[in-house]
Short mmCIF file of the C-alpha atoms (twelve columns), coordinates in Angstrom:
data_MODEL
# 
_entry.id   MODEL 
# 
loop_
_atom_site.group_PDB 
_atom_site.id 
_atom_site.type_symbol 
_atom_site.label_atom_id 
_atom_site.label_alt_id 
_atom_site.label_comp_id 
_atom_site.label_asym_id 
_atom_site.label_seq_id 
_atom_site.Cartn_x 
_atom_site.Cartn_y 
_atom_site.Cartn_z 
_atom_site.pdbx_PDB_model_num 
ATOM 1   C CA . UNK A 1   118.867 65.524 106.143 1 
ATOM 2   C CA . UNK A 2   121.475 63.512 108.322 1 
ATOM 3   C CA . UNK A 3   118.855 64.683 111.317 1 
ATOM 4   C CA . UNK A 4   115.444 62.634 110.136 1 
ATOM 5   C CA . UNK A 5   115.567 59.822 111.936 1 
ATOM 6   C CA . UNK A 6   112.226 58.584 111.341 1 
ATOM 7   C CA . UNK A 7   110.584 57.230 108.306 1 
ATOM 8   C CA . UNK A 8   107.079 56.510 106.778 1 
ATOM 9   C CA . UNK A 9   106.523 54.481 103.752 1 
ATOM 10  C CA . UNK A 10  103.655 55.899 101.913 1 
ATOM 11  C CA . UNK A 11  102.225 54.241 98.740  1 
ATOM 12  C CA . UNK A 12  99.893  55.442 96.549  1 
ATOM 13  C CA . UNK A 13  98.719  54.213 92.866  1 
ATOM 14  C CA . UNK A 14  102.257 54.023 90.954  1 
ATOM 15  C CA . UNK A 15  104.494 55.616 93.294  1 
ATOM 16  C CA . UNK A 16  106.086 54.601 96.834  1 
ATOM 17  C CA . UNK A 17  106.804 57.709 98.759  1 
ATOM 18  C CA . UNK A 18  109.447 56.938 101.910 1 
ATOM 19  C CA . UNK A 19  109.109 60.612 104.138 1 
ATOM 20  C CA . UNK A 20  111.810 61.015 106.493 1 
ATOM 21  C CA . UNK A 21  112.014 63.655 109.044 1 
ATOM 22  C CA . UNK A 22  112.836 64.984 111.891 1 
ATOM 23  C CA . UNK A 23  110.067 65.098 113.564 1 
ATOM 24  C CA . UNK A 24  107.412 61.840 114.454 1 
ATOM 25  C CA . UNK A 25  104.458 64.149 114.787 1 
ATOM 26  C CA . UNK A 26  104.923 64.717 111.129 1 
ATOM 27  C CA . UNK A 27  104.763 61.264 109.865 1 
ATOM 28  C CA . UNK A 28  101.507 60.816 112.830 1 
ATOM 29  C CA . UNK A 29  99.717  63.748 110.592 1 
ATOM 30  C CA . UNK A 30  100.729 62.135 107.191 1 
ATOM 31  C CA . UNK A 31  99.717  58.570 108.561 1 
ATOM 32  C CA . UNK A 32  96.159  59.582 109.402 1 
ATOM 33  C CA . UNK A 33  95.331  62.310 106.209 1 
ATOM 34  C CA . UNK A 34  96.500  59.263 104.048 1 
ATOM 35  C CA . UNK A 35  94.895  56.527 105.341 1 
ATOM 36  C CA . UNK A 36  92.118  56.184 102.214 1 
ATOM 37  C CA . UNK A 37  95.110  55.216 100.440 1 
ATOM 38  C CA . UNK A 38  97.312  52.599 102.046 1 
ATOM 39  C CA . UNK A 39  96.483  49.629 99.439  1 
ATOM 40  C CA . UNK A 40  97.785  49.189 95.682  1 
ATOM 41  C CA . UNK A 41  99.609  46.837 93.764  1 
ATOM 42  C CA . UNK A 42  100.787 49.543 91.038  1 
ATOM 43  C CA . UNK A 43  103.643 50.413 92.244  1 
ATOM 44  C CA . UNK A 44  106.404 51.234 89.431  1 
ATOM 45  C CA . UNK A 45  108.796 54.088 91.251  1 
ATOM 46  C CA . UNK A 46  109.607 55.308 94.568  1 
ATOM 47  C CA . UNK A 47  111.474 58.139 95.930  1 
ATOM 48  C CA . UNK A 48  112.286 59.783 99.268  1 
ATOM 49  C CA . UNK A 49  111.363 63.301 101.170 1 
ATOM 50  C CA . UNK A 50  113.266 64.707 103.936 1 
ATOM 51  C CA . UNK A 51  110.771 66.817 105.827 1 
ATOM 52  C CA . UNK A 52  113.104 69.214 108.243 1 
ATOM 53  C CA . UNK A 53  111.044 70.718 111.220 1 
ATOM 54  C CA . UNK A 54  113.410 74.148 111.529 1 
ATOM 55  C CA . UNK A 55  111.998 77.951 112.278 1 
ATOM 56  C CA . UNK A 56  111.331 79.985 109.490 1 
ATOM 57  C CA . UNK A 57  114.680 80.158 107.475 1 
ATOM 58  C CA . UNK A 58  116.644 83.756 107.127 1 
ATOM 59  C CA . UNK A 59  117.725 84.425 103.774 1 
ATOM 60  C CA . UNK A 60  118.545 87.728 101.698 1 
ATOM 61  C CA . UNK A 61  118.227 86.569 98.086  1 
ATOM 62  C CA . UNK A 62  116.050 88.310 95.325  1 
ATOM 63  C CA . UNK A 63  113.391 85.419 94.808  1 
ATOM 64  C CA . UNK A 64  111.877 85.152 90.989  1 
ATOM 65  C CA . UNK A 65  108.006 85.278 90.967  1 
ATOM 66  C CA . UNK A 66  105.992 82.839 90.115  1 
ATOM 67  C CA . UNK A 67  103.642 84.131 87.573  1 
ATOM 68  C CA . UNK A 68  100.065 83.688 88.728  1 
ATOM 69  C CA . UNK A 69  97.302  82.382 86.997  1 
ATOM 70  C CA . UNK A 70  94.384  84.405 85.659  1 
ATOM 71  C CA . UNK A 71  92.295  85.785 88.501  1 
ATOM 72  C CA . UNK A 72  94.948  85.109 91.098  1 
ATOM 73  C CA . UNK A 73  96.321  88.626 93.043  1 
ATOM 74  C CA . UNK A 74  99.731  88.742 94.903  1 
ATOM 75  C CA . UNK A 75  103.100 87.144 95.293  1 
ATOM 76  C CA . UNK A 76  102.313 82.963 96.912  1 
ATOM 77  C CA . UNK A 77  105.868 81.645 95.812  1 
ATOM 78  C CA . UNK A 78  109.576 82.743 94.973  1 
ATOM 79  C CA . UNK A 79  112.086 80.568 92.887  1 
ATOM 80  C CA . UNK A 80  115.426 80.275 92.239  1 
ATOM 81  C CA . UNK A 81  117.355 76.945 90.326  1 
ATOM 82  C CA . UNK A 82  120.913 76.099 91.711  1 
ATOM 83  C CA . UNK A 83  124.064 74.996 90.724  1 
ATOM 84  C CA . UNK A 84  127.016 73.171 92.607  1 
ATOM 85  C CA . UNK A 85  130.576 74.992 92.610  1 
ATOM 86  C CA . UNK A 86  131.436 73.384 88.916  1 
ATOM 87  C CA . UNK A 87  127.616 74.530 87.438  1 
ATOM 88  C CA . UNK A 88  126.369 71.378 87.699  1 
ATOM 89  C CA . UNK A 89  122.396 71.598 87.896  1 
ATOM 90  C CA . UNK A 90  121.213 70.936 91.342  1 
ATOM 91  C CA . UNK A 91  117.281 71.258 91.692  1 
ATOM 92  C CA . UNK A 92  114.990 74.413 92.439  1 
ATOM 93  C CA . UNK A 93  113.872 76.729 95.680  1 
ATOM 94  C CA . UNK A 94  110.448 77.718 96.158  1 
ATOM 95  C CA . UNK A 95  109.660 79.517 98.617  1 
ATOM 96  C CA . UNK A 96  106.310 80.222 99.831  1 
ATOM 97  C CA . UNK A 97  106.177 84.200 100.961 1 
ATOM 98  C CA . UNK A 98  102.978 83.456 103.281 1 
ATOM 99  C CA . UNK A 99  104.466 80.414 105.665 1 
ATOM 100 C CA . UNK A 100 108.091 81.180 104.996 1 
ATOM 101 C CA . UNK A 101 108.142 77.279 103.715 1 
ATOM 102 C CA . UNK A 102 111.498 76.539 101.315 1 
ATOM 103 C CA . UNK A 103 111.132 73.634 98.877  1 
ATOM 104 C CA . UNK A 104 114.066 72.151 97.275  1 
ATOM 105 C CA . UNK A 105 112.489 70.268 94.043  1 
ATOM 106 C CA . UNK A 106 114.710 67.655 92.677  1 
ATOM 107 C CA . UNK A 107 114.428 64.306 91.073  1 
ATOM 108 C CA . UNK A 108 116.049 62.429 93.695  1 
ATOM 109 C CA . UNK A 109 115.769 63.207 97.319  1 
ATOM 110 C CA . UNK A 110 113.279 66.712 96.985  1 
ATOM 111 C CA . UNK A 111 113.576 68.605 100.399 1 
ATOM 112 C CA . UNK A 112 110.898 70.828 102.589 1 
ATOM 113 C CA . UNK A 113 112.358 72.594 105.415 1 
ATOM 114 C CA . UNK A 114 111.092 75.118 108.021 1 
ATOM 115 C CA . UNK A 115 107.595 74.990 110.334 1 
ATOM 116 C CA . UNK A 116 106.581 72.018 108.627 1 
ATOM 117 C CA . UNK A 117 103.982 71.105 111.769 1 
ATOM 118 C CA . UNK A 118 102.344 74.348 111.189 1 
ATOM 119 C CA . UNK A 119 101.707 73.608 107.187 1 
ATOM 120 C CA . UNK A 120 101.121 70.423 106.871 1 
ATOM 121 C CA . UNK A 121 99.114  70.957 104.087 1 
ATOM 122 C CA . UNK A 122 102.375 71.945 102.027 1 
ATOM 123 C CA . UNK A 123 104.527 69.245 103.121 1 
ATOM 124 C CA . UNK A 124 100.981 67.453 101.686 1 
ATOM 125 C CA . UNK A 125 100.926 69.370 98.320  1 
ATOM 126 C CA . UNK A 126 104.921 68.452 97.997  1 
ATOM 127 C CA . UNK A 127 104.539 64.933 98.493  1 
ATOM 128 C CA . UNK A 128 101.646 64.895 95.682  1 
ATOM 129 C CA . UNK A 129 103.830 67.110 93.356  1 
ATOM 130 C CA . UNK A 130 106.074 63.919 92.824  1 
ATOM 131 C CA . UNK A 131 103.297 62.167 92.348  1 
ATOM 132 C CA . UNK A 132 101.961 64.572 89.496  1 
ATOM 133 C CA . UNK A 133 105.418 64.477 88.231  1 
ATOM 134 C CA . UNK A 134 105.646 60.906 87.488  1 
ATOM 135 C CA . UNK A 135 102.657 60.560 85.458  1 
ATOM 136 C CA . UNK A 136 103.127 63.881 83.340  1 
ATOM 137 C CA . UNK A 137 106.629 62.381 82.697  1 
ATOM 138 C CA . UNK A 138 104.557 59.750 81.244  1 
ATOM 139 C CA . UNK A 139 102.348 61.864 78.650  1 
ATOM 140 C CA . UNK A 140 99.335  62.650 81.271  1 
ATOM 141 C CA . UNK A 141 97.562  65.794 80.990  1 
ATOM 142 C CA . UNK A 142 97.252  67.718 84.165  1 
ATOM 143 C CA . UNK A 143 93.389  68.757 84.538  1 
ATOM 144 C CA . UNK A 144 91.366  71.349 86.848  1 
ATOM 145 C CA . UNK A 145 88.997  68.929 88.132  1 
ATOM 146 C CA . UNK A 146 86.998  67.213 90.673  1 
ATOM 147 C CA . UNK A 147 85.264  63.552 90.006  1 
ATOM 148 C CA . UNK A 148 83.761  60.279 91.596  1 
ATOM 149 C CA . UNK A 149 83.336  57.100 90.064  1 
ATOM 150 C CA . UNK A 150 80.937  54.392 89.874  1 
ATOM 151 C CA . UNK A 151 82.330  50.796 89.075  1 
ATOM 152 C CA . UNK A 152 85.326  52.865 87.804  1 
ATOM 153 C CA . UNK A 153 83.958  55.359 84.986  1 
ATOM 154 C CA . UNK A 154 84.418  58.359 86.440  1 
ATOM 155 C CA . UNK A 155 82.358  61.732 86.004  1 
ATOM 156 C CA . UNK A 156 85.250  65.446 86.478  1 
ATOM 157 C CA . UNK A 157 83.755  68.155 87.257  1 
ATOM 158 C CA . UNK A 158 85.503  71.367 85.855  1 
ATOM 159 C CA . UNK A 159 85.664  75.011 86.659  1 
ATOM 160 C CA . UNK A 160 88.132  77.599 87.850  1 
ATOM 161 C CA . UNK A 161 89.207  78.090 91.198  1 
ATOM 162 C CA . UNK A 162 86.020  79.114 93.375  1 
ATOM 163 C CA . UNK A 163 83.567  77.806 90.348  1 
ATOM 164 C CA . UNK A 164 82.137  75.298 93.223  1 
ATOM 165 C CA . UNK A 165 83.546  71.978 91.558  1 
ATOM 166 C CA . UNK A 166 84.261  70.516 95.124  1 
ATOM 167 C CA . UNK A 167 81.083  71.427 96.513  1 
ATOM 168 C CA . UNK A 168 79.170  69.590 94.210  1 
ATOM 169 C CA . UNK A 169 81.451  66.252 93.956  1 
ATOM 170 C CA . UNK A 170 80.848  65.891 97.326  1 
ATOM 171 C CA . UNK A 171 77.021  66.342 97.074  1 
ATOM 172 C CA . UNK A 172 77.441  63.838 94.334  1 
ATOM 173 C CA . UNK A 173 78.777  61.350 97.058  1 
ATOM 174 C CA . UNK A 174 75.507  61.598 98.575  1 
ATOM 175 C CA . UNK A 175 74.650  58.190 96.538  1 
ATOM 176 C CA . UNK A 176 76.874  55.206 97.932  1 
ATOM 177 C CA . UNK A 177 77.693  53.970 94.988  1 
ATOM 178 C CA . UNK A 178 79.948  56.803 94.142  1 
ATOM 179 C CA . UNK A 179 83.654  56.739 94.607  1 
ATOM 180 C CA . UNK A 180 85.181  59.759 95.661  1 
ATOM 181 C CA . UNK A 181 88.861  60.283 92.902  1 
ATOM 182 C CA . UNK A 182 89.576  63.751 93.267  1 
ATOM 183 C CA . UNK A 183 89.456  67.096 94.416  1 
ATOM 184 C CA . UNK A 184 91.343  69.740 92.502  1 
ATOM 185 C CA . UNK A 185 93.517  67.885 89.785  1 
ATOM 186 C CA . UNK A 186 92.927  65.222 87.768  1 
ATOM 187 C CA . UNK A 187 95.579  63.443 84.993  1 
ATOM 188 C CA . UNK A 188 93.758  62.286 81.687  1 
ATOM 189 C CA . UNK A 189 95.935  59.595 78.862  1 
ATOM 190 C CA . UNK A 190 93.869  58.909 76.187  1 
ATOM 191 C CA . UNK A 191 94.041  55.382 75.289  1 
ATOM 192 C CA . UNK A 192 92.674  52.224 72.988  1 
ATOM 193 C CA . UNK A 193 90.601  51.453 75.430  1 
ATOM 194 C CA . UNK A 194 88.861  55.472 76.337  1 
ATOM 195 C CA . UNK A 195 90.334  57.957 78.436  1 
ATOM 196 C CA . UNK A 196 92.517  56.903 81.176  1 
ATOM 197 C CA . UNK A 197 92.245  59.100 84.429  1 
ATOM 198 C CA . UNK A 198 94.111  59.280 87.830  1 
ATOM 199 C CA . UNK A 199 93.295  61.212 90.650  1 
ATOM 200 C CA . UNK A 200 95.860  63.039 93.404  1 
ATOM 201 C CA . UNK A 201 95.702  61.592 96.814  1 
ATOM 202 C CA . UNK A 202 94.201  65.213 98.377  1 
ATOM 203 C CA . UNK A 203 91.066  65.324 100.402 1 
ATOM 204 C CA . UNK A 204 88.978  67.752 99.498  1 
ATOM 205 C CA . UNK A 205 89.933  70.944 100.767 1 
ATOM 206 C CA . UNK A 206 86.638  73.071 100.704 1 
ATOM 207 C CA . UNK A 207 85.736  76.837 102.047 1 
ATOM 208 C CA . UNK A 208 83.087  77.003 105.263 1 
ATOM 209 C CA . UNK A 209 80.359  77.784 102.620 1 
ATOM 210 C CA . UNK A 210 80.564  73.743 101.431 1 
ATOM 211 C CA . UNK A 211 80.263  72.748 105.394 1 
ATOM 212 C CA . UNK A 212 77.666  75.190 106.459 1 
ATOM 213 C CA . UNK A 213 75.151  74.088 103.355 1 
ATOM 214 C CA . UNK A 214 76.419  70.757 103.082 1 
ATOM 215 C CA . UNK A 215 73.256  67.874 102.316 1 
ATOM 216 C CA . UNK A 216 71.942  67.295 106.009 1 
ATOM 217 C CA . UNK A 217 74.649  69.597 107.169 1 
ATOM 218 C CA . UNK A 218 76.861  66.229 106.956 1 
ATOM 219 C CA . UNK A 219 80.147  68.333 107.203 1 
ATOM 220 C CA . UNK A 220 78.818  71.493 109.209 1 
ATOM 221 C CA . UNK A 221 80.249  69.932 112.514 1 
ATOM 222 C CA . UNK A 222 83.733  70.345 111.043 1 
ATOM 223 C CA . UNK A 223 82.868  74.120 111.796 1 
ATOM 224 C CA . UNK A 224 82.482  75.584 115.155 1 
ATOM 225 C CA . UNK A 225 79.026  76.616 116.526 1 
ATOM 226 C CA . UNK A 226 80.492  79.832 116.985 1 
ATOM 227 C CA . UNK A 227 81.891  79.954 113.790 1 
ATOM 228 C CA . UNK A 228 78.655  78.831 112.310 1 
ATOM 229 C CA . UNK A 229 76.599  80.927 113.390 1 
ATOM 230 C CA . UNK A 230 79.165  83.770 112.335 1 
ATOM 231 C CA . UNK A 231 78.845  82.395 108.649 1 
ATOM 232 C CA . UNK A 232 74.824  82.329 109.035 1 
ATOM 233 C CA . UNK A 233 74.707  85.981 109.245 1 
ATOM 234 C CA . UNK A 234 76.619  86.456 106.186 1 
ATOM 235 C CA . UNK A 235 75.120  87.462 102.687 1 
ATOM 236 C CA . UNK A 236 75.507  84.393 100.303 1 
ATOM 237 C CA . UNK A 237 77.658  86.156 97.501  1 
ATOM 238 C CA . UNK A 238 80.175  87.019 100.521 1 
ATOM 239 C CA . UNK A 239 80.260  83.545 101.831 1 
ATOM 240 C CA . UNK A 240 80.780  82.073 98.407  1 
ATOM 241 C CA . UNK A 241 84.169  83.985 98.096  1 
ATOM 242 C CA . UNK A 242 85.239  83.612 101.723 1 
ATOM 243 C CA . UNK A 243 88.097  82.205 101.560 1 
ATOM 244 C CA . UNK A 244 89.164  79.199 104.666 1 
ATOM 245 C CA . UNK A 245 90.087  76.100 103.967 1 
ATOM 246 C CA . UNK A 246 89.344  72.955 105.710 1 
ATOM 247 C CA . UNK A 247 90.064  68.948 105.247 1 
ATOM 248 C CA . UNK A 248 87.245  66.665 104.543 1 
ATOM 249 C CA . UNK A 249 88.398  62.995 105.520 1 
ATOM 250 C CA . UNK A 250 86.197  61.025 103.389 1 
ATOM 251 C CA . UNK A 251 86.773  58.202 105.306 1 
ATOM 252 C CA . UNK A 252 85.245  59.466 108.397 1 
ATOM 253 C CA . UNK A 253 82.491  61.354 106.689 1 
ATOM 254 C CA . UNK A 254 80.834  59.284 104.186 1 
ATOM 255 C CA . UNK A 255 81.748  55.897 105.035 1 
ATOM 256 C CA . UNK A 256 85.178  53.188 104.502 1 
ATOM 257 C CA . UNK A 257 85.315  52.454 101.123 1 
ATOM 258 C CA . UNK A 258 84.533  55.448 99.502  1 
ATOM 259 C CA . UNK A 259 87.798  56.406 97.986  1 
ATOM 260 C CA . UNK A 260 89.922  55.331 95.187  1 
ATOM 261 C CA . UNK A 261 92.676  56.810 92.826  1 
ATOM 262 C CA . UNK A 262 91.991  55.709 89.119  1 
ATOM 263 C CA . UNK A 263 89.311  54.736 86.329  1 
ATOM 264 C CA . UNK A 264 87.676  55.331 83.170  1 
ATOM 265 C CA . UNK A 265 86.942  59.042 82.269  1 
ATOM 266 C CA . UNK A 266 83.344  59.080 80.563  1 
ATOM 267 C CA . UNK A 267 81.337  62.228 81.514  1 
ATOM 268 C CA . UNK A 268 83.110  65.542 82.111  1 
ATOM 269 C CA . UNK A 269 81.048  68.602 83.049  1 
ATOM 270 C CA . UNK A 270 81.822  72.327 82.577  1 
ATOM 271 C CA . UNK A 271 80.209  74.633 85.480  1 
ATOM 272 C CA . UNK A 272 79.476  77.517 84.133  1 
ATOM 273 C CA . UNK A 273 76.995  78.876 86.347  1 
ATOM 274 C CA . UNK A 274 76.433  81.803 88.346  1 
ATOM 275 C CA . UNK A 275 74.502  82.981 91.437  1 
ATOM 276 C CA . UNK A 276 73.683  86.381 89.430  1 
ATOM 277 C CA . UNK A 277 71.732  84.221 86.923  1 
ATOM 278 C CA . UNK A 278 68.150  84.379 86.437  1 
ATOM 279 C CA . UNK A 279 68.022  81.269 84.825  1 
ATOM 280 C CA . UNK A 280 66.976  77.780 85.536  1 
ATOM 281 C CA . UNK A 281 69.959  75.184 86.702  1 
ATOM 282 C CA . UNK A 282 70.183  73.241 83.112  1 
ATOM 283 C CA . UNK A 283 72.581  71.151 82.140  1 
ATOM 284 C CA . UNK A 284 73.330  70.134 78.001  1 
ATOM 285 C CA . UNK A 285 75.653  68.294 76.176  1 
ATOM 286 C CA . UNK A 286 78.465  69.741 74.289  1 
ATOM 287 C CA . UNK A 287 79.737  69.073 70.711  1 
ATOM 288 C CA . UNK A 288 83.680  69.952 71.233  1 
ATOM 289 C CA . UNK A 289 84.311  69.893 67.649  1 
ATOM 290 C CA . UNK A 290 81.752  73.169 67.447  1 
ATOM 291 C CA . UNK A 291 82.783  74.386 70.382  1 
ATOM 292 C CA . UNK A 292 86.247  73.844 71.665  1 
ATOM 293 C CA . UNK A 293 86.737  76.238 74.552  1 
ATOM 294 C CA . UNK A 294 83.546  75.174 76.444  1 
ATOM 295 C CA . UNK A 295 86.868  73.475 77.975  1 
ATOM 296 C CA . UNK A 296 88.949  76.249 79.002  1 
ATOM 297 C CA . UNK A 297 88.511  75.534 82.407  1 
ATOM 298 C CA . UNK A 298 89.675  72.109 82.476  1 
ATOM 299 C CA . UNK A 299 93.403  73.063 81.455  1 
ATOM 300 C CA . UNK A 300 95.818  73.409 83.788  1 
ATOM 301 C CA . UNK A 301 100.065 74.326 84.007  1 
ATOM 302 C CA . UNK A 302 102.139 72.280 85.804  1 
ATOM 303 C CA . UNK A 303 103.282 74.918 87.630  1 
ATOM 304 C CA . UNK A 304 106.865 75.617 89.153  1 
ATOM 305 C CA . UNK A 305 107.553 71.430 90.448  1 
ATOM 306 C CA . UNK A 306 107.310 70.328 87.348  1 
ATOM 307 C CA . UNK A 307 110.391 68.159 86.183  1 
ATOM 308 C CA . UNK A 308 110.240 66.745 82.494  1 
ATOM 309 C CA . UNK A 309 112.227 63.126 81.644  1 
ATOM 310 C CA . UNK A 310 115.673 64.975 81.562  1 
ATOM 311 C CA . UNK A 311 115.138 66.915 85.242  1 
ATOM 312 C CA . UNK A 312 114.333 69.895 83.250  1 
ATOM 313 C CA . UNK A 313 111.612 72.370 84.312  1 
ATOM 314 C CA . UNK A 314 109.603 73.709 82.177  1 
ATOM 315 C CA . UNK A 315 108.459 77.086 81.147  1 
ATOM 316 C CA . UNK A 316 106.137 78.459 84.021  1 
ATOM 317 C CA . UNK A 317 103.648 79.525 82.207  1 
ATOM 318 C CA . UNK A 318 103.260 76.848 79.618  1 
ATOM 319 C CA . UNK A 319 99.954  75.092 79.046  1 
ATOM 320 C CA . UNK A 320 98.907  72.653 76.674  1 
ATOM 321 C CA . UNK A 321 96.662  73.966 74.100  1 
ATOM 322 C CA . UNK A 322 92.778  73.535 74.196  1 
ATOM 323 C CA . UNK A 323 93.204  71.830 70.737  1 
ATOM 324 C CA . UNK A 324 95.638  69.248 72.786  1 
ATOM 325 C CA . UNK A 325 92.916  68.825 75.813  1 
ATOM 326 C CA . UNK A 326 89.974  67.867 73.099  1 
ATOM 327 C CA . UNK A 327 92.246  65.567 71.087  1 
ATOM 328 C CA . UNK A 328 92.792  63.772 74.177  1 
ATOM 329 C CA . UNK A 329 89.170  63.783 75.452  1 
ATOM 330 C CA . UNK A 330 87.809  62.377 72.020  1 
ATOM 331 C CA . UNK A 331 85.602  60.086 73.318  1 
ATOM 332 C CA . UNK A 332 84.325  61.576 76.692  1 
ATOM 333 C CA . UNK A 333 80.737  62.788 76.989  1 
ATOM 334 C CA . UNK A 334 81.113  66.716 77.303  1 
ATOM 335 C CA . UNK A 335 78.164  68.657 79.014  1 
ATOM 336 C CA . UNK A 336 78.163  72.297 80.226  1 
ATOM 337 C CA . UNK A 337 75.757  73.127 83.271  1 
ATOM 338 C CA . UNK A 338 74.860  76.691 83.050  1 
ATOM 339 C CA . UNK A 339 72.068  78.759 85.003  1 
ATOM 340 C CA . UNK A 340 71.904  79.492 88.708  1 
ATOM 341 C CA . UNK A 341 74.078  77.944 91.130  1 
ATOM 342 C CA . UNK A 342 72.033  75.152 92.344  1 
ATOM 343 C CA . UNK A 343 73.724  71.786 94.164  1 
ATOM 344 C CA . UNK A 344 70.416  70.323 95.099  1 
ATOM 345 C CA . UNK A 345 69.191  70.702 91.587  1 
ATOM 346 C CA . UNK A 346 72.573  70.297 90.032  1 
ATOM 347 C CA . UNK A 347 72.788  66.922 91.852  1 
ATOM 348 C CA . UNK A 348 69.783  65.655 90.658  1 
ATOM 349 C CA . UNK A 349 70.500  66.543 86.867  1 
ATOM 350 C CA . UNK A 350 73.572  64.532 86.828  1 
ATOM 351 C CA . UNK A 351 71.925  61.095 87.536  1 
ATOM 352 C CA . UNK A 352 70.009  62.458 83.875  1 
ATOM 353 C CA . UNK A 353 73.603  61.911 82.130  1 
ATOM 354 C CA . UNK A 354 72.800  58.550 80.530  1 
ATOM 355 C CA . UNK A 355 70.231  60.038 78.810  1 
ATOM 356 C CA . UNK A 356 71.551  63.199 77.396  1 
# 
């Protein structure tokens, strides 16, 4: 830590993040992937990151699984909590098995160390952990969502992982007067006032599929024209699973302005479509009272970062119930859109909301 010389001072909706590290070319990357969100007047905590560029770390310890989520194969992290000489509790490991990446999560001065240049987008993901922490500290729900907002009521879009949620919030930000909120996770207060949401500062993160076919093939320059044409030949079902990830900057593809970090939630919709449907691309509202786990897909664990008020983690695998996710969405518009999997059409049924 004594080695990170240089510092950025990143602030974003309630919290002030100051990164140091060793490394400048660190804090160049972080500079430009968060430069949607340089501008709030929320601020309420701050805290610092030490970001240590180092080779992969050597170490022969037996590492705890993380448990997976439904649907997910193989090991992605380890974890073990430590303890100082006199068993005082010190913070957690994670280590990431694929990049070799070791986390130390803590409530004061959290540390990433190894080839940080080379996975940026974890040194991302840690720096928006804290940020998830702080407002489930303060009774937010953690959702699986996407959303925009217009004049800030904001429309989530829900699904599991690969259900094609970011795909079609970004077709959604065809229309200017949408605000792009979120990606992948979403935190939801219910209040006097409706349901309060807050985004994560995380562009989306999308598969080739979402470039290739994107509206006027927008994003498809982000892709080679090698690699495009490699992803032409492929059958659709195969490209829909491919997994390879790549960063949309908002910013630079839809326009300045287009980003923002909180709102209203009024309208959240359930995909649960499917390209092996014969059906139309229909979308209905939902009566959560009748039928509660229309909403399955929304909930979310907090996962292995996750501190509570005392600097306690939590059980891995707890979730909130889905009798706890429709208490706090009382008085959001539900609607399920079910059928084949259908942006164009998709798009077009969600400007229908108002009148469902």
């Amino acid at each position: 830590m004594a080695s990170c010389e240089h510092l950025l001072t990143l602030t974003f909706g309630a919290l002030t993040v100051n990164v140091h590290t060793n490394q400048a070319v660190i804090l160049d990357e972080l500079n430009d992937y968060y430069k949607s969100y340089r501008q709030s007047s929320e601020n309420e905590q701050s805290i610092n990151i030490y970001a240590i560029e180092h080779g992969e770390v050597i170490e022969s310890v037996e590492w705890l699984d993380v448990p997976r989520e439904a649907g997910k194969q193989g090991k992605k992290e380890g974890y073990l909590d430590c303890f100082s000489e006199n068993e005082v509790f010190e913070g957690r490991w994670i280590k990431k098995f694929k990049t070799g990446m070791l986390l130390l999560q803590r409530v004061e001065s959290p540390v990433a160390i190894g080839p940080c240049i080379e996975n940026m987008a974890q040194i991302i993901n840690f720096i928006n952990n804290q940020f998830l922490n702080l407002h489930l500290r303060a009774g937010y729900l953690l959702g699986h969502a996407s959303a925009f907002s217009v004049n800030g009521n904001l429309t989530a879009i829900a699904a599991g992982s690969g259900g094609g949620k970011s795909t079609l919030m970004l077709r959604c930000l065809e229309k200017e007067t949408r605000e792009f909120i979120t990606n992948d996770r979403i935190l939801i207060q219910h209040s006097a006032d409706g349901v309060k949401a807050v985004g994560v500062a995380k562009l989306p993160r999308v598969n080739p599929g979402t470039l290739l076919h994107s509206h006027g093939h927008r994003l498809r320059h982000i892709l080679t024209k090698e690699r495009q044409q490699q992803l032409l030949d492929m059958l659709p079902a195969d490209l829909w699973v491919l997994e390879e990830k790549y960063d949309v900057q908002i910013e630079d593809e839809y326009g300045p302005n287009r980003v923002g970090l909180t709102g209203k939630l009024v309208n959240l919709i359930m995909l649960d479509w499917s390209f092996s449907s014969g059906k139309p691309t229909q979308i209905e509202r939902v009566d959560l009272s009748l039928e509660p786990k229309v909403i399955e897909g929304l909930r979310k664990r907090p996962g292995p970062f996750y501190q509570d008020n005392s600097g306690s983690f939590v059980d891995l695998i707890a979730c909130e119930s889905v009798e706890v996710y429709c208490a706090e969405l009382d008085s959001v518009r539900v609607f399920r859109l079910t059928g084949c999997i259908d942006f164009d059409k998709a798009y077009e049924l969600i400007d229908t909301l108002d009148a469902l």
